[in-house]
C-alpha positions as CSV (number, residue, x, y, z in Angstrom):
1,X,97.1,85.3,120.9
2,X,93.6,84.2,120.6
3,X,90.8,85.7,119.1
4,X,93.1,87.4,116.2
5,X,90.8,88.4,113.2
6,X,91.5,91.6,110.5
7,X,89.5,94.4,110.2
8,X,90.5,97.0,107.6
9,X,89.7,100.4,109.1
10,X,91.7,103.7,107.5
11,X,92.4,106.9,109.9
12,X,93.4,110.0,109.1
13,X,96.7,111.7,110.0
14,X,101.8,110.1,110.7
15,X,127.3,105.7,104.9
16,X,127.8,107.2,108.9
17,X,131.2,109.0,109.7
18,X,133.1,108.5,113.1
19,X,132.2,112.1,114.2
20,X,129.7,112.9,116.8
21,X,126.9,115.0,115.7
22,X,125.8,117.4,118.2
23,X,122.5,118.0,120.1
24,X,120.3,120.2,118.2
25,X,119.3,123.3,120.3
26,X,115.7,125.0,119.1
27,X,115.9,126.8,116.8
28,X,113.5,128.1,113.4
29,X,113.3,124.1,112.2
30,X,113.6,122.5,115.5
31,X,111.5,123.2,118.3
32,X,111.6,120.9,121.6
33,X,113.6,118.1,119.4
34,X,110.7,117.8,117.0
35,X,111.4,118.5,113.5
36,X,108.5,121.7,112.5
37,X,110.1,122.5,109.1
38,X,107.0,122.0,106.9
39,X,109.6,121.5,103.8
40,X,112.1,119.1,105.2
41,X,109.2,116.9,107.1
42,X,107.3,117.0,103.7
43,X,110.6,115.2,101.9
44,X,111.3,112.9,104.9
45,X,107.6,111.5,104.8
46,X,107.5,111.6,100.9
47,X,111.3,108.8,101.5
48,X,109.1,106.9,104.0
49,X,106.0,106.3,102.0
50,X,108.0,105.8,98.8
51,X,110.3,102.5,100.5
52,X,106.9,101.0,100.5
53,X,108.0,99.0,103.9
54,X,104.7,97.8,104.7
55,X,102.3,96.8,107.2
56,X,105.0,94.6,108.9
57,X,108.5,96.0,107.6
58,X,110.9,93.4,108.3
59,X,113.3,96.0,110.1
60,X,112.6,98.1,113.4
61,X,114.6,100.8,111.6
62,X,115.1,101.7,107.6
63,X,117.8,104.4,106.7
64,X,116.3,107.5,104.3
65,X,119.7,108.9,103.5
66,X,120.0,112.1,104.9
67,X,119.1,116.0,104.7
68,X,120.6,119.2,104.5
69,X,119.1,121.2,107.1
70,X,118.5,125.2,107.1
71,X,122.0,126.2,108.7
72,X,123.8,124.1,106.6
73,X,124.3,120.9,108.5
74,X,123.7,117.3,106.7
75,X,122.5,114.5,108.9
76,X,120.8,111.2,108.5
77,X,117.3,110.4,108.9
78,X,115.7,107.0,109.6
79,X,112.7,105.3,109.7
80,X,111.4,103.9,113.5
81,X,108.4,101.5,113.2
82,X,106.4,101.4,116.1
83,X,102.5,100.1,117.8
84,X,100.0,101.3,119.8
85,X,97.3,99.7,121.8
86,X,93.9,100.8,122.1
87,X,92.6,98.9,125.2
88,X,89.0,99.0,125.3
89,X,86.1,97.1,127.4
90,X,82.1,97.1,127.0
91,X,82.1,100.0,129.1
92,X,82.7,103.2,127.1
93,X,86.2,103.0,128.9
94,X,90.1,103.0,127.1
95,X,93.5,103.0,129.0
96,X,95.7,105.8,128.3
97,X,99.3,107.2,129.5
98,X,100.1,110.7,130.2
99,X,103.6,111.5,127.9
100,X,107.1,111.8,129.9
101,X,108.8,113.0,126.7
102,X,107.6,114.6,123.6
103,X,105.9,114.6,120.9
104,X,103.4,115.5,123.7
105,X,104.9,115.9,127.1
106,X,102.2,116.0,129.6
107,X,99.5,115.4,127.6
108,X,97.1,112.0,126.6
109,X,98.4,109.5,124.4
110,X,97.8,105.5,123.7
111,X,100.2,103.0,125.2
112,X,102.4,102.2,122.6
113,X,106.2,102.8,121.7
114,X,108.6,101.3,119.1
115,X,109.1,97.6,117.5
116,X,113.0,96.3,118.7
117,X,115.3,94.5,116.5
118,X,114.9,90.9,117.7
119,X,116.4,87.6,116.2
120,X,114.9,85.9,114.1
121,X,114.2,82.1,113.5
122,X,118.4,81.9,111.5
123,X,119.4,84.1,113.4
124,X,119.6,87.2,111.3
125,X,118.3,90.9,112.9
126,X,114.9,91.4,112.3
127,X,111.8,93.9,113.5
128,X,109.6,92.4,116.0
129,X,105.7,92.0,115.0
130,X,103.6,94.8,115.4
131,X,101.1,93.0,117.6
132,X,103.4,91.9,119.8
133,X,105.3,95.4,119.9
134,X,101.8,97.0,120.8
135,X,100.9,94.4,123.2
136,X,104.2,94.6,125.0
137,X,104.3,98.1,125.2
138,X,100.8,98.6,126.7
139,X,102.2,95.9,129.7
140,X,105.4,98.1,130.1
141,X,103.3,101.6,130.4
142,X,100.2,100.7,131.9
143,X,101.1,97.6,134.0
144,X,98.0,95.8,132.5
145,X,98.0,92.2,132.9
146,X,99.7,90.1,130.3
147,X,96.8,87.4,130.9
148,X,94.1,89.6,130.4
149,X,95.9,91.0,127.2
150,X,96.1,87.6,126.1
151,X,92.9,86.9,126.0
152,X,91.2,90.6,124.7
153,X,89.8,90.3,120.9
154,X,93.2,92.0,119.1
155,X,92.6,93.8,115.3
156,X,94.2,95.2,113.1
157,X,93.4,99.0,112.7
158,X,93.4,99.8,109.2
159,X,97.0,100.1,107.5
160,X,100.1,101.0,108.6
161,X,100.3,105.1,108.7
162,X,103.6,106.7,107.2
163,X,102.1,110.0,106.6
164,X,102.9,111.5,110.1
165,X,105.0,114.9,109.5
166,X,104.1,115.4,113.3
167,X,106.1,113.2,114.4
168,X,109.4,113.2,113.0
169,X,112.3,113.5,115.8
170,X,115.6,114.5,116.7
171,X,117.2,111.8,118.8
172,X,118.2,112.7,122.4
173,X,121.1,109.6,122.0
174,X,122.3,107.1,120.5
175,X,119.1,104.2,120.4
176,X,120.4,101.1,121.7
177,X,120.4,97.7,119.1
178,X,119.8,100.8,115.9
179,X,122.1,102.8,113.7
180,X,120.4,106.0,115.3
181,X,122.9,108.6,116.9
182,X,122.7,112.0,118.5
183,X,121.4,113.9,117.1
184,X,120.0,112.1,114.0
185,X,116.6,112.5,112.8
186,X,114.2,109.8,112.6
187,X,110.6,109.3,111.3
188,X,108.1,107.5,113.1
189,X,105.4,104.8,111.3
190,X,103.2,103.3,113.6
191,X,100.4,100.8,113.0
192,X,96.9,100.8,115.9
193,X,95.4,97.5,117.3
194,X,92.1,97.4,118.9
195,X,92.6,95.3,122.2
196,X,89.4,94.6,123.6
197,X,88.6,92.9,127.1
198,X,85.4,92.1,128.6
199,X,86.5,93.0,131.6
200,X,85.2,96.6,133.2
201,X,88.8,98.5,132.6
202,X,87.8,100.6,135.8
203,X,88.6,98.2,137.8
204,X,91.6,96.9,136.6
205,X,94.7,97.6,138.8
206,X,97.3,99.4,136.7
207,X,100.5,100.9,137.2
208,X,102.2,103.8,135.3
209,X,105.8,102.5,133.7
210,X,108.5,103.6,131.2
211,X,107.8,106.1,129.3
212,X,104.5,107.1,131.0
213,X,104.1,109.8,134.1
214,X,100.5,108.7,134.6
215,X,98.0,105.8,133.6
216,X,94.3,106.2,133.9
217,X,91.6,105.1,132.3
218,X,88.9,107.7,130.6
219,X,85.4,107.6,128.9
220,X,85.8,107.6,125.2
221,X,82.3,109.7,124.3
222,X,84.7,112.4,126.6
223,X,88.1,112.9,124.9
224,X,88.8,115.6,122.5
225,X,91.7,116.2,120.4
226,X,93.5,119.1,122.2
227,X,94.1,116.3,125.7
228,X,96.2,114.4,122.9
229,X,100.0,114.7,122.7
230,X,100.1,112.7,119.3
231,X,97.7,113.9,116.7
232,X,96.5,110.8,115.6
233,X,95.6,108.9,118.3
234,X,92.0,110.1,119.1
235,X,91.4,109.1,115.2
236,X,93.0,105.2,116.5
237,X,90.5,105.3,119.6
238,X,87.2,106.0,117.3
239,X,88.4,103.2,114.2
240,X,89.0,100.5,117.3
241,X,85.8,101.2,119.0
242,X,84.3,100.7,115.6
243,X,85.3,97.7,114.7
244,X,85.1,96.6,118.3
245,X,81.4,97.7,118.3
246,X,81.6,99.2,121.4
């Protein structure tokens, strides 16, 4: 990628048995498979932040043991690093997806999802880099150009964030190329990149794709925190057009 500096900018707030664990149904601690227990999320975040993982963990997915939830069930709980792009241009404009699934269903959220498990140069299992999760991701969602991705100014937004009780979920199935089952609860880190173009994102063609309903592309001086399905990603949009001095 070309044009690759770092900028540090901090935002504010995010041993398996064979038996199947089943779905979890709402309930007081679960509400649309997000984890809203203010006691359990606090313990799962203090595991995440205490494995010290980094800005660039060298899994896509860290085991925190597991918890005991309210009705007496123990599962485990991982750790899913993930990336989000905030695409910008000269022209007060950013490219967002409207959610398919929660956190957020329906609402405003950067293009951005998880980093796989890829191979690495011996062969061994290891997480893919951040920049090119977050890149990758805004290609699948959006259907921007890979070329014009390629050469947009690309930094670093601050540290990686691990303080996200928000966003802490109950998977829907078993995640393909991860230990995560039904059922299990997993954690999400997830580290911002400012991707900036000089071209006018308005006209841009784009295309909505995988886990976005819609793509569009708003004003920045515009959005406010209650169009946002993730709580931090308003906080992303103002450190990346900050360092993008735009």
């Amino acid at each position: 990628m070309s044009n690759t500096r770092t900028f540090v900018v901090t935002y504010p707030t995010e041993a398996r048995t064979t038996t199947k664990t089943k779905a979890m149904t709402s309930s007081t601690f679960i509400k649309h498979n997000m984890l809203v227990d203010p006691s359990i999320q606090e313990e799962i975040i203090r595991r995440a932040i205490d494995g010290k993982f980094g800005d660039d963990p060298s899994q896509a997915v860290h085991s925190l043991g597991s918890v005991k939830l309210p009705d007496g069930r123990e599962v485990p709980v991982y750790l899913r690093h993930a990336a989000d792009a905030v695409v910008l241009d000269d022209f007060g404009h950013v490219v967002l997806i409207t959610r398919k699934h929660n956190p957020g269903a329906g609402l405003k959220a950067l293009p951005g999802g998880f980093m796989d498990p890829v191979r690495g140069i011996d062969g061994a299992t290891v997480g893919e880099k951040a920049a090119t999760a977050a890149l990758r991701e805004a290609t699948e969602e959006t259907g921007i150009s890979k070329r014009l991705l390629e050469g947009a100014q690309i930094i670093p937004l601050g540290r990686r964030s691990y303080d996200r009780p928000f966003d802490i979920r109950v998977a829907w199935g078993d995640m393909p190329g991860t230990d995560i089952k039904k059922g299990d609860l997993f954690a999400v880190s997830t580290q911002g990149f400012s991707v900036k173009t000089t071209q006018d994102l308005s006209q841009v063609s784009l295309k909505a794709g995988d886990d976005a309903k819609h793509v569009l592309v708003a004003t920045t001086s515009t959005l406010t925190p209650d169009e946002f399905g993730i709580a931090d990603h308003l906080a992303m949009i103002r450190a990346a057009k900050a360092v993008a001095h735009v």
